[in-house]
N, C-alpha and C positions, 0 to 999 in steps of 0.2 A: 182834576181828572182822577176819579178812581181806576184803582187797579184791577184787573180781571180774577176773583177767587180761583179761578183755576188755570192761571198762568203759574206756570214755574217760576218758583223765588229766584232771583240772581243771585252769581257766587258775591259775598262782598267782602272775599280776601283777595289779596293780591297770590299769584301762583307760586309755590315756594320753588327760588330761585334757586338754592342750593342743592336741590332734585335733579336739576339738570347740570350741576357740576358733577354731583357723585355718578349721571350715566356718560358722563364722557361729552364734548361738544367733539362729535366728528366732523374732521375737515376745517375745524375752527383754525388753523394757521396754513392750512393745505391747499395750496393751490391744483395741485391733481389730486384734490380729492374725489373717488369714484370715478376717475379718467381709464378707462378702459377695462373693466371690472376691478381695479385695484381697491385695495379695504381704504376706510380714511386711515391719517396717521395718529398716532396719541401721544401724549406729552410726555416726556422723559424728566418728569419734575424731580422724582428720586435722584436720578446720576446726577442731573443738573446742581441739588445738593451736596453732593456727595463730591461734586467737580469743586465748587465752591469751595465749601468746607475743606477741600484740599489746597487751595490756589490761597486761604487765611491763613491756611499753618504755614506754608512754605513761605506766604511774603513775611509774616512775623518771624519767625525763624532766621531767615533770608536779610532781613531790616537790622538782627539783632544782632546776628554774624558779621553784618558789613561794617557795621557801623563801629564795631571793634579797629577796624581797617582805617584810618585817618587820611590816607590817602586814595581812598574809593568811598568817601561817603558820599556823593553826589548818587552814584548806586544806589545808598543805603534808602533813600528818598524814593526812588522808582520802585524798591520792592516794597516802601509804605503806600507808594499811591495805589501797588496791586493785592496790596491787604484791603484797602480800603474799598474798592473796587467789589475784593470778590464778598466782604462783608457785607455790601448794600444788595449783592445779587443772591446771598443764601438769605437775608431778609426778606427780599421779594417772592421766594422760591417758596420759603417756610409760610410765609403770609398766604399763597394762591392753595399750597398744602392744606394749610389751616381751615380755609372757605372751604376745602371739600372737592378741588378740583382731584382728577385720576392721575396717578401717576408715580 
């Protein structure tokens, strides 16, 4: 089967995904998104770093301090598991950052 000469070519890229990170996915986590004229909501990727990056220093910090303390280091383990914690969540945060998501 030939083609018609003057059919429109197809696009044969794929649509760049990261276009629609940098305008925002509205309502992407929003369950009343648009519920009664309300705007959608958008992501708070920045504090949510910025949350993080706080919740590492203070477990390290917090881990370093206890752990000085011989008789509360069962403690000192709880503020490493919330180093730990918020280290994989400034990773995730930094990484969705990095794609080009808003926020």
């Amino acid at each position: 089967m030939d083609r018609d000469p003057n059919e429109e070519p197809r696009p044969t890229t794929t649509p760049d995904r990261r276009a629609a990170y940098r305008e925002g996915l509205p309502g992407y986590h929003d369950p009343t998104a648009g519920f009664d004229g309300s705007t959608p909501a958008r992501s708070a990727l920045t504090l949510r770093a910025a949350l993080a990056a706080f919740g590492l220093v203070a477990g390290v910090v917090g881990a370093v301090l206890i752990f000085r303390i011989p008789a509360v280091s069962a403690f000192g383990w709880v503020m490493v598991a919330i180093a730990v914690v918020a280290l994989l969540d400034l990773a995730w945060v930094l990484y969705r950052k990095w794609r080009g998501e808003p926020g």
